[in-house]
C-alpha positions in Angstrom: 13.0 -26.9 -2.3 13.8 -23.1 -2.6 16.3 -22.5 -5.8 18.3 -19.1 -5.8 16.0 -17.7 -8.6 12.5 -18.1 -6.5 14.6 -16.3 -3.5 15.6 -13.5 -5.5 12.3 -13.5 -7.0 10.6 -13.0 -3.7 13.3 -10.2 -2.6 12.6 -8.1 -5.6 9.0 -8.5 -5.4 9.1 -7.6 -1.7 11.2 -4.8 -2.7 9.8 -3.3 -5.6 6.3 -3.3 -3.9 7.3 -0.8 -1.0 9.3 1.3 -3.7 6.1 1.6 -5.8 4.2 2.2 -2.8 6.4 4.6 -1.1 6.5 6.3 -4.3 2.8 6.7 -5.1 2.5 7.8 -1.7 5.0 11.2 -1.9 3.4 11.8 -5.2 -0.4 12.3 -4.0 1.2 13.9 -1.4 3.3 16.3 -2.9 0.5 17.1 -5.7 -2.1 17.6 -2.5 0.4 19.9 -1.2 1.2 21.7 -4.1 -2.9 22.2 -4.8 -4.8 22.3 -2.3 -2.6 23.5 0.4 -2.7 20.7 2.9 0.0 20.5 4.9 2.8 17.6 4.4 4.4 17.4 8.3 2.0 14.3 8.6 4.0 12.1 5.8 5.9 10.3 7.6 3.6 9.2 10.2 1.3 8.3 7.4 4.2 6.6 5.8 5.1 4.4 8.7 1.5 3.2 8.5 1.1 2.8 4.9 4.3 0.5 5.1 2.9 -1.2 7.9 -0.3 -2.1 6.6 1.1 -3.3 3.1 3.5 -5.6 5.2 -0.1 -7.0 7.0 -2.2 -7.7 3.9 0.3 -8.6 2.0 1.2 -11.4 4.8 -2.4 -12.2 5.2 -2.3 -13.4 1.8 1.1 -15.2 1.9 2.1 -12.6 -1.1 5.7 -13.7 -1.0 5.6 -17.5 -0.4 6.8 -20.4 -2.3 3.3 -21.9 -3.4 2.6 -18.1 -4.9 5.3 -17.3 -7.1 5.6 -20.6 -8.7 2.9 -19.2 -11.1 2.1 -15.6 -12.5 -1.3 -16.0 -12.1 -1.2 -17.1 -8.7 1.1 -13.7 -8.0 -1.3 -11.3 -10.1 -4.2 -12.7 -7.5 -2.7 -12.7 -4.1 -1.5 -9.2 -5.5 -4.8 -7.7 -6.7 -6.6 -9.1 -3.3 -3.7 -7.6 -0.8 -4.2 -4.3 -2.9 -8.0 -4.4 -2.1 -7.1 -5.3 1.5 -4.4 -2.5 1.6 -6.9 0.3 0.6 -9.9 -0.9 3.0 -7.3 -0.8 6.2 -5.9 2.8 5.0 -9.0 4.1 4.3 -10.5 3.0 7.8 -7.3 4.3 9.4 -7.9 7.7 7.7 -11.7 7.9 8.8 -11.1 6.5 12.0 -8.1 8.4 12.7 -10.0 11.7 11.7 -7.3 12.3 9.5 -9.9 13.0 6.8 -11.7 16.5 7.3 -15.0 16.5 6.2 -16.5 20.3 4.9 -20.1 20.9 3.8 -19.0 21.2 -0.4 -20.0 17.4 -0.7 -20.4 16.8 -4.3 -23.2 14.4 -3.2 -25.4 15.7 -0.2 
């Protein structure tokens, strides 16, 4: 049985996560702007995605379910594992989306 404190437990964690990722997003952007000159028109398609795939992985590993947030434990794992999951899919969506540029100044060749 679902008491009022789990459900509001759940929204907030739901909640807070997109803030915190939303937010960490707009500040690498705006600091990749602001130094290196890379344009920022592509936000908020990247934004859309970044949402979308946190939504996915964090599904995936039932982040927000009953059995999960009896415990901290249980949350700090299916956290730590979505995060892992969450950086593989955006990193392959940046490769394979050639949203990456690659120049010759690798610092390993």
């Amino acid at each position: 049985m679902e008491t009022r404190y789990l459900f509001i437990l759940r929204l907030i964690l739901g909640i807070s996560d997109l803030i915190l990722i939303n937010l960490c997003f707009f500040v690498t952007t705006a600091l990749l702007g602001k130094f290196s000159g890379a344009a920022i028109e592509t936000y908020t398609q990247t934004a859309i995605v970044i949402n979308l795939i946190w939504l996915l992985s964090s599904n995936l590993f039932k982040l927000y379910s009953n059995h999960i947030t009896q415990t901290i434990e249980l949350i700090y794992r299916a956290t730590w594992r979505a995060v892992c999951l969450h950086s593989f899919l955006f990193m392959l969506y940046l490769f394979l989306g050639n949203k990456v540029q690659a120049s010759g100044d690798w610092p390993i060749t």
